[in-house]
mmJSON file of the N, C-alpha and C atoms, coordinates in Angstrom:
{"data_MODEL":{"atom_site":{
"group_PDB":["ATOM","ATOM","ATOM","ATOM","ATOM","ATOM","ATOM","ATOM","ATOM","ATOM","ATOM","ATOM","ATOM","ATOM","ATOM","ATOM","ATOM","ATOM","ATOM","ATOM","ATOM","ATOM","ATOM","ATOM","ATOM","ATOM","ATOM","ATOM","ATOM","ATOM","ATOM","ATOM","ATOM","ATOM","ATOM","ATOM","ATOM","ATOM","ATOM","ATOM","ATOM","ATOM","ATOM","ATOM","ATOM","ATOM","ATOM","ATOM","ATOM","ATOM","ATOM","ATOM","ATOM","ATOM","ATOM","ATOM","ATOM","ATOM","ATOM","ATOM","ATOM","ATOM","ATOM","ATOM","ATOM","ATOM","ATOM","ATOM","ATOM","ATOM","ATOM","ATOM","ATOM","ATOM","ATOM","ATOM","ATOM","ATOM","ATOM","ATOM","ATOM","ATOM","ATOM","ATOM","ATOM","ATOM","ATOM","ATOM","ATOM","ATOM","ATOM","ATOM","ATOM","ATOM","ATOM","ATOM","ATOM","ATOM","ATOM","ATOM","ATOM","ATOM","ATOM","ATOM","ATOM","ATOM","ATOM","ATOM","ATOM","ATOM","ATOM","ATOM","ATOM","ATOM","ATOM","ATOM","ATOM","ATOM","ATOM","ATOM","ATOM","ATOM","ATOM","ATOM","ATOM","ATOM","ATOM","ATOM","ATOM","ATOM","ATOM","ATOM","ATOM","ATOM","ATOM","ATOM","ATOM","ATOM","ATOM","ATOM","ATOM","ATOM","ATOM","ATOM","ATOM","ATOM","ATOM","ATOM","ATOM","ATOM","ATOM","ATOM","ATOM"],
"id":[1,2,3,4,5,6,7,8,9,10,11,12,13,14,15,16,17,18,19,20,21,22,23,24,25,26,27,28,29,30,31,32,33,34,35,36,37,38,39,40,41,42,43,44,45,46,47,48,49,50,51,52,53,54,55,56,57,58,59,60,61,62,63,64,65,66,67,68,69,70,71,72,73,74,75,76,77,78,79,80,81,82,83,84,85,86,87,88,89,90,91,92,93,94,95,96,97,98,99,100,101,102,103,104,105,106,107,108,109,110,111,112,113,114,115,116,117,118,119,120,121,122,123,124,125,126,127,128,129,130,131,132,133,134,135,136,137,138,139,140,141,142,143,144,145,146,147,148,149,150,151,152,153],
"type_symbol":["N","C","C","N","C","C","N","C","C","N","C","C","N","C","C","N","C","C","N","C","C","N","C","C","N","C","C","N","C","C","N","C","C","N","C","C","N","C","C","N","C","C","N","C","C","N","C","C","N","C","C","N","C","C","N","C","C","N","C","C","N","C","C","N","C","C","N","C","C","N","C","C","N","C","C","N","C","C","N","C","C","N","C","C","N","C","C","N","C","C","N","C","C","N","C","C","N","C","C","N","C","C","N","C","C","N","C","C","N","C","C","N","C","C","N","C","C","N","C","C","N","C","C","N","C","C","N","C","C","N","C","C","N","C","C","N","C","C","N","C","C","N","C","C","N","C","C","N","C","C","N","C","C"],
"label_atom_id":["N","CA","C","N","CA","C","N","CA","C","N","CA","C","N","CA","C","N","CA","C","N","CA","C","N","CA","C","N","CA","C","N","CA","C","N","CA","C","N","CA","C","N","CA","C","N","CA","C","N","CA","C","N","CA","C","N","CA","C","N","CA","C","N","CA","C","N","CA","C","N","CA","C","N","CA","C","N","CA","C","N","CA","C","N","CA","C","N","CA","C","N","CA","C","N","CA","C","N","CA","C","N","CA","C","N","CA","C","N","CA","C","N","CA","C","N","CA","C","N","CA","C","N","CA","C","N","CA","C","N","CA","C","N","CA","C","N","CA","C","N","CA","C","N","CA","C","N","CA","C","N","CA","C","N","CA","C","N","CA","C","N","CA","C","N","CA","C","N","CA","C","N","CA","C","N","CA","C"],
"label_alt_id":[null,null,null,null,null,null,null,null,null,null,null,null,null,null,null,null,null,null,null,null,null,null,null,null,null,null,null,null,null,null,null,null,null,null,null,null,null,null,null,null,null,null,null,null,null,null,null,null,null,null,null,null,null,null,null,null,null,null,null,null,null,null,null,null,null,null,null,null,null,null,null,null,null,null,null,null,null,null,null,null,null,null,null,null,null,null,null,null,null,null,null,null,null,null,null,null,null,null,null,null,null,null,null,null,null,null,null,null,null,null,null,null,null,null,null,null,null,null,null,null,null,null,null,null,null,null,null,null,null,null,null,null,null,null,null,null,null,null,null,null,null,null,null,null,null,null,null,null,null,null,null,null,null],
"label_comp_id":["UNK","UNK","UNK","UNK","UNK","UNK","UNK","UNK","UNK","UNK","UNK","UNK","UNK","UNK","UNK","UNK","UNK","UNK","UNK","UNK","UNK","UNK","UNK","UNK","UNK","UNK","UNK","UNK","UNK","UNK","UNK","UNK","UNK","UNK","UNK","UNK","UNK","UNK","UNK","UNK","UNK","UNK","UNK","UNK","UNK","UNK","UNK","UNK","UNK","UNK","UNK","UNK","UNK","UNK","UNK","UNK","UNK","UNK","UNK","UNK","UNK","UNK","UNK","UNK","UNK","UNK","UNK","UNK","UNK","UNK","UNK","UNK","UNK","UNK","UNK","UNK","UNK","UNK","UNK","UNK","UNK","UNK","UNK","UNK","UNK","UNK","UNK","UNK","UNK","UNK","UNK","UNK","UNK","UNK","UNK","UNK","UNK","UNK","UNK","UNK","UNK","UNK","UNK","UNK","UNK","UNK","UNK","UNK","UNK","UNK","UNK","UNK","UNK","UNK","UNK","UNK","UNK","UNK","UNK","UNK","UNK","UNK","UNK","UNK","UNK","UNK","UNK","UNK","UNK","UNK","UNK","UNK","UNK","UNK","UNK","UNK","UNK","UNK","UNK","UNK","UNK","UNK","UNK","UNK","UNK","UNK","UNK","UNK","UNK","UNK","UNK","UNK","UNK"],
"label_asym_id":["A","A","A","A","A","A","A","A","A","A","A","A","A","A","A","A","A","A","A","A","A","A","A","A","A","A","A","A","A","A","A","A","A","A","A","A","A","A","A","A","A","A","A","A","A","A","A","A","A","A","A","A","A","A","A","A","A","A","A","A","A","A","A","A","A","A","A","A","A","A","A","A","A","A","A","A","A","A","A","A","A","A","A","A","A","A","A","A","A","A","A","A","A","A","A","A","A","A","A","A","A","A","A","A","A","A","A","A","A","A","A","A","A","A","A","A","A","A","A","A","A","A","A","A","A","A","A","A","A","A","A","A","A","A","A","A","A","A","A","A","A","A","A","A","A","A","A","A","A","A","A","A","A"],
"label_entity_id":["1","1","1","1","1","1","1","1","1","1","1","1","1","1","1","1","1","1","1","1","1","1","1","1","1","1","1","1","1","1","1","1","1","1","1","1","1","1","1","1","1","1","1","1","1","1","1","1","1","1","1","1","1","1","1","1","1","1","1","1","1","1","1","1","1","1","1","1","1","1","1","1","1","1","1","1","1","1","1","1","1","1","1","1","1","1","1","1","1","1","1","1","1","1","1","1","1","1","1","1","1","1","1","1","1","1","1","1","1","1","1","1","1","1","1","1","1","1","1","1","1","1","1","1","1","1","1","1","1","1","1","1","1","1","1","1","1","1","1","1","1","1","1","1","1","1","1","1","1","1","1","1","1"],
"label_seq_id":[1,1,1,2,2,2,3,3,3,4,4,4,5,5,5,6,6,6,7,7,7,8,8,8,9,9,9,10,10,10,11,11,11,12,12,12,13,13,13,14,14,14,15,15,15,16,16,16,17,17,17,18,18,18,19,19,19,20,20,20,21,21,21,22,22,22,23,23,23,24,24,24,25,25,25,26,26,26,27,27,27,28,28,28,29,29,29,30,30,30,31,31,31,32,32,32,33,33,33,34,34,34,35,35,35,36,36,36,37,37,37,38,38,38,39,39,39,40,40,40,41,41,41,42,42,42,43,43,43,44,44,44,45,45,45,46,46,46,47,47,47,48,48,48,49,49,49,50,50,50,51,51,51],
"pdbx_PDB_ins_code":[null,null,null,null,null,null,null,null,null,null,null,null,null,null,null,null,null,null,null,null,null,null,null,null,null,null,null,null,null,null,null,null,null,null,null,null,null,null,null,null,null,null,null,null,null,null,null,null,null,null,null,null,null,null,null,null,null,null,null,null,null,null,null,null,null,null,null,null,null,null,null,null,null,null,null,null,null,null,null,null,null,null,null,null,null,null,null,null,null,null,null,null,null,null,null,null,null,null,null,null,null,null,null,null,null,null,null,null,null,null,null,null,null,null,null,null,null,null,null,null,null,null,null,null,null,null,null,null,null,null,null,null,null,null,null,null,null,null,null,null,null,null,null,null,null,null,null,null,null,null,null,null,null],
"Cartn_x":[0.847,0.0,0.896,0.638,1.366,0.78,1.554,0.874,0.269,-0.448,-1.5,-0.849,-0.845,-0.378,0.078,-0.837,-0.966,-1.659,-0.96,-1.591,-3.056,-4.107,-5.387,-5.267,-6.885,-6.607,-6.733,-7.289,-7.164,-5.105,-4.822,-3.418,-2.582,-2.816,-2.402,-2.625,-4.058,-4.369,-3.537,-3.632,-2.397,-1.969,-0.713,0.699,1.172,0.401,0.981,-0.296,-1.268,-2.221,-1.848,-2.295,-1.952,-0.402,0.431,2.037,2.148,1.808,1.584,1.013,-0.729,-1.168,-0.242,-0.139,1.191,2.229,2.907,4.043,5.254,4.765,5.946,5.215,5.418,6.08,4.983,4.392,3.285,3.98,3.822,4.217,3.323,3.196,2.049,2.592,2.325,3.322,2.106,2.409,1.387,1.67,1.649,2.158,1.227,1.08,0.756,-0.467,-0.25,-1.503,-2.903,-2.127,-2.852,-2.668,-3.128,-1.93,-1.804,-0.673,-0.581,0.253,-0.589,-0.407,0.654,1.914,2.592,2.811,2.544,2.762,3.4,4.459,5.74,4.953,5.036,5.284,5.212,5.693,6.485,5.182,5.417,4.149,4.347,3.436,3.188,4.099,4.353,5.149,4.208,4.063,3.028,4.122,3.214,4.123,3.948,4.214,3.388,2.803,1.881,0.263,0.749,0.243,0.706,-0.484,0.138,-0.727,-1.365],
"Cartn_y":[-1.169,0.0,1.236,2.063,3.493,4.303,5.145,6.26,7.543,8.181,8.742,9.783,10.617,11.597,12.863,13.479,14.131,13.403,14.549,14.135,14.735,14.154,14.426,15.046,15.53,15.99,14.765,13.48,12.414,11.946,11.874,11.36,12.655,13.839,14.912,15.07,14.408,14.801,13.121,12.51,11.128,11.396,11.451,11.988,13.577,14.37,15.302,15.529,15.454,16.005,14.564,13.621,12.063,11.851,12.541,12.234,13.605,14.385,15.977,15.518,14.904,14.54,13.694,12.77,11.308,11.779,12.758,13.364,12.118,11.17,10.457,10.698,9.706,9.397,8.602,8.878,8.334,7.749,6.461,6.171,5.326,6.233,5.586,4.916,3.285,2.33,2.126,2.668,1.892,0.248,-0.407,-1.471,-2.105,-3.557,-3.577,-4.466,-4.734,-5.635,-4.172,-3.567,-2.513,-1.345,-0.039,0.653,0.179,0.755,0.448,1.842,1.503,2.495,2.429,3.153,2.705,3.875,3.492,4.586,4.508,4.652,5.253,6.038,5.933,6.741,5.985,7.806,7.442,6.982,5.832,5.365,6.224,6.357,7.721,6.746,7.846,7.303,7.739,6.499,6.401,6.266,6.748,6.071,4.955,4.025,2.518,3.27,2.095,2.608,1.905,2.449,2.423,0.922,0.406,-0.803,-1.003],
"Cartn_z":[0.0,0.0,0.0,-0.79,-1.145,-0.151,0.476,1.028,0.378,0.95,0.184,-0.366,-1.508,-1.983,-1.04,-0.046,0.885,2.026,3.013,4.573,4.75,5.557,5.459,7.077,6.862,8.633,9.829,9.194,10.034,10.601,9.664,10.069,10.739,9.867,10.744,12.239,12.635,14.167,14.574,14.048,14.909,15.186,13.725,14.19,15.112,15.315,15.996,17.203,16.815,18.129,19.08,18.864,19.638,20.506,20.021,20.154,21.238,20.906,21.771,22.991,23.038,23.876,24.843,23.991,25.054,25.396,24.759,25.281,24.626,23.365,22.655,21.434,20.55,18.872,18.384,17.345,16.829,15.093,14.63,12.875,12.515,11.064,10.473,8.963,9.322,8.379,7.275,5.932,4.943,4.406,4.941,4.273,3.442,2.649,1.842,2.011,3.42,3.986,4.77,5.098,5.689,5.857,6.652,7.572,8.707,9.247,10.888,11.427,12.471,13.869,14.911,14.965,15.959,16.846,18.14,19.097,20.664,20.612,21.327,22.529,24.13,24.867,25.645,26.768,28.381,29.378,30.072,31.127,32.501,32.707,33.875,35.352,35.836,37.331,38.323,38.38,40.034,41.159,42.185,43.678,44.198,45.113,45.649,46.546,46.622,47.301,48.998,50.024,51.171,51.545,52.232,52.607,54.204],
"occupancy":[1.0,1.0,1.0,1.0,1.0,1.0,1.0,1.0,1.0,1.0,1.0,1.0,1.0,1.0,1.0,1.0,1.0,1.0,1.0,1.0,1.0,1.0,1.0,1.0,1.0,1.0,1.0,1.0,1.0,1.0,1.0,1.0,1.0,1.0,1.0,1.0,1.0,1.0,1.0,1.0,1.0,1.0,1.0,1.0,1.0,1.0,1.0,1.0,1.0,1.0,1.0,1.0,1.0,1.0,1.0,1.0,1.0,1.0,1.0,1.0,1.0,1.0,1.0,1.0,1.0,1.0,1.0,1.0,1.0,1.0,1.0,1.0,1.0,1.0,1.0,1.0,1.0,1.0,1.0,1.0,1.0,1.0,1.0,1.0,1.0,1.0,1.0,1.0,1.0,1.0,1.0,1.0,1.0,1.0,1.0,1.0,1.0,1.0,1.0,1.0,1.0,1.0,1.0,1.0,1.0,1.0,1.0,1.0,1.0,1.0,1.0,1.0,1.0,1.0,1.0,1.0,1.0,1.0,1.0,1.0,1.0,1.0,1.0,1.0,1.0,1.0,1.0,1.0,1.0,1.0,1.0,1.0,1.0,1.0,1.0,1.0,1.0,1.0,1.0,1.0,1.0,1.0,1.0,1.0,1.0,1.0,1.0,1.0,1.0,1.0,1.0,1.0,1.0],
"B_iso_or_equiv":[0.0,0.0,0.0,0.0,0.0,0.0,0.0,0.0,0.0,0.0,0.0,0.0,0.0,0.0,0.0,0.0,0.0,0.0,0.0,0.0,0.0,0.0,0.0,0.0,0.0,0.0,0.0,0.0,0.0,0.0,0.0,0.0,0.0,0.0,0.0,0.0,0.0,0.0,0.0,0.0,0.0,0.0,0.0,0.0,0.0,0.0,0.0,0.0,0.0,0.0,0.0,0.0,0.0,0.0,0.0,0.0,0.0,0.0,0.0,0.0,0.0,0.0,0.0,0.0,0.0,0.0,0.0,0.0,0.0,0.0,0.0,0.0,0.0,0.0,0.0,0.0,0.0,0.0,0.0,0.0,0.0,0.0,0.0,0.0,0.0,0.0,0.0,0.0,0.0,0.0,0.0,0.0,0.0,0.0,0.0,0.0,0.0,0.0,0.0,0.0,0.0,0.0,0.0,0.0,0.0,0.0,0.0,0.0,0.0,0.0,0.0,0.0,0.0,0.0,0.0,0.0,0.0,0.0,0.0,0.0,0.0,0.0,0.0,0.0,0.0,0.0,0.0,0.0,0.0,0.0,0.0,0.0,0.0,0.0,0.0,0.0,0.0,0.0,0.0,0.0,0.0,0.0,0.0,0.0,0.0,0.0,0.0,0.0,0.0,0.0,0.0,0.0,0.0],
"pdbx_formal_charge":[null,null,null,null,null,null,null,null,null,null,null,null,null,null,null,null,null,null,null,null,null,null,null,null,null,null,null,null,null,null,null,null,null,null,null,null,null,null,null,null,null,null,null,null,null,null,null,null,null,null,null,null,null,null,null,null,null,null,null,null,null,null,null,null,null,null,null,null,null,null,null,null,null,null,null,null,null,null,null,null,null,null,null,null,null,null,null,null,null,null,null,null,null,null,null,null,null,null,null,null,null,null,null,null,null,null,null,null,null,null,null,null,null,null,null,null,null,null,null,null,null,null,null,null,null,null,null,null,null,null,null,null,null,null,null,null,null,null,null,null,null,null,null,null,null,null,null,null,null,null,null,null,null],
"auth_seq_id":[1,1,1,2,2,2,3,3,3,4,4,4,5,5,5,6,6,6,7,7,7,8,8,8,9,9,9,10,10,10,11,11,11,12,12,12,13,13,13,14,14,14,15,15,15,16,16,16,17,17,17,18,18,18,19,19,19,20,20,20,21,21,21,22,22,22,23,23,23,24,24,24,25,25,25,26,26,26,27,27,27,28,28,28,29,29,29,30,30,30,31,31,31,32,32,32,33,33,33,34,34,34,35,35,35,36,36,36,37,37,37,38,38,38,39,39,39,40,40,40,41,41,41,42,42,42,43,43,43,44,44,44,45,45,45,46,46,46,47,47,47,48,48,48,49,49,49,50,50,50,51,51,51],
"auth_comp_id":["UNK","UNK","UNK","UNK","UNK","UNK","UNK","UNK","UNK","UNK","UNK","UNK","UNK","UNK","UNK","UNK","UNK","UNK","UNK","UNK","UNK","UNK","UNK","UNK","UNK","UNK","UNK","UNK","UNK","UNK","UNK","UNK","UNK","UNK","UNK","UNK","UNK","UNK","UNK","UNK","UNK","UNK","UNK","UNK","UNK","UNK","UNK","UNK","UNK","UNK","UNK","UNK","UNK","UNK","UNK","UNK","UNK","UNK","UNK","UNK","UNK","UNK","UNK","UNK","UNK","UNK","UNK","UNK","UNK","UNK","UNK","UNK","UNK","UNK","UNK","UNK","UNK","UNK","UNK","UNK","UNK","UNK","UNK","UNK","UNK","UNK","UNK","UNK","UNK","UNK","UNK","UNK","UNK","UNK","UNK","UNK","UNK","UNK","UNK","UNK","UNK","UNK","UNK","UNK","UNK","UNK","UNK","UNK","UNK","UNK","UNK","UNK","UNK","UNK","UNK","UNK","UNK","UNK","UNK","UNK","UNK","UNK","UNK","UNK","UNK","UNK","UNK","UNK","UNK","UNK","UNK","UNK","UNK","UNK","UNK","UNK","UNK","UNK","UNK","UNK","UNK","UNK","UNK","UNK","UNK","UNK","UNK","UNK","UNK","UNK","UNK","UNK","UNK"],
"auth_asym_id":["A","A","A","A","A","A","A","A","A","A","A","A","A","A","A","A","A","A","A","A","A","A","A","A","A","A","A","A","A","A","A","A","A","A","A","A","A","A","A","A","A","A","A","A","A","A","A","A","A","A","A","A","A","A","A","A","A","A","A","A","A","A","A","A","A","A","A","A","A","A","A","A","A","A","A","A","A","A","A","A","A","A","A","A","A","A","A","A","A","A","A","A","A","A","A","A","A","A","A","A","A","A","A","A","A","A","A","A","A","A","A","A","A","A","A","A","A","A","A","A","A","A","A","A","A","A","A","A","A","A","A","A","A","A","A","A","A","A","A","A","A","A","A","A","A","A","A","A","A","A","A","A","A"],
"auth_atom_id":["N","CA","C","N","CA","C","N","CA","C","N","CA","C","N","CA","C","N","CA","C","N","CA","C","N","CA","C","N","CA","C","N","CA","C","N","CA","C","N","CA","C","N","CA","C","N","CA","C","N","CA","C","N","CA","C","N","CA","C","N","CA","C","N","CA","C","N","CA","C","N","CA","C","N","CA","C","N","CA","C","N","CA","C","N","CA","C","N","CA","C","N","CA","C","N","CA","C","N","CA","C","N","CA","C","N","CA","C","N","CA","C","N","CA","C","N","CA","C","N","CA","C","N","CA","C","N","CA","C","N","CA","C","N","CA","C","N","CA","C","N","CA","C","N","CA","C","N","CA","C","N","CA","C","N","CA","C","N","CA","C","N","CA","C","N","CA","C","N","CA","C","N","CA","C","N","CA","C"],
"pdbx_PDB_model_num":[1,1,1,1,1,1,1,1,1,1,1,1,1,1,1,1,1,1,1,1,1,1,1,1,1,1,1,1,1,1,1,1,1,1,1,1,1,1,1,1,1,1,1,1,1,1,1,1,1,1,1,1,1,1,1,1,1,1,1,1,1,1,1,1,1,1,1,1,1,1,1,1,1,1,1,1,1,1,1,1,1,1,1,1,1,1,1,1,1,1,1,1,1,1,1,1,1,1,1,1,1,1,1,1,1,1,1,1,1,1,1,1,1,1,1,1,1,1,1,1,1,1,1,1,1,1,1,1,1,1,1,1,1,1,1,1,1,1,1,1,1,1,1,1,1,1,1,1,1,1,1,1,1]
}}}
């Protein structure tokens, strides 16, 4: 699968509104079976919970 000539406002809000939000890295793979979605980020730091 070719990627699309231009970026639409769907992939535009992935890759940068989604990656902004998460605070990591959003890639969008056209391959030939599908697209795919890959998305990169940091998991929040909790404290341990007191028992």
């Amino acid at each position: 699968m070719q990627p699309p000539p231009r970026r639409g406002f769907g992939s535009r809000l992935i890759e940068r509104g989604l990656a902004h939000e998460l605070d990591g890295r959003v890639r969008l793979d056209y391959a030939s079976d599908g697209v795919v979605c890959e998305i990169d980020m940091p998991l929040p730091q909790t404290a341990p919970q007191p028992v």
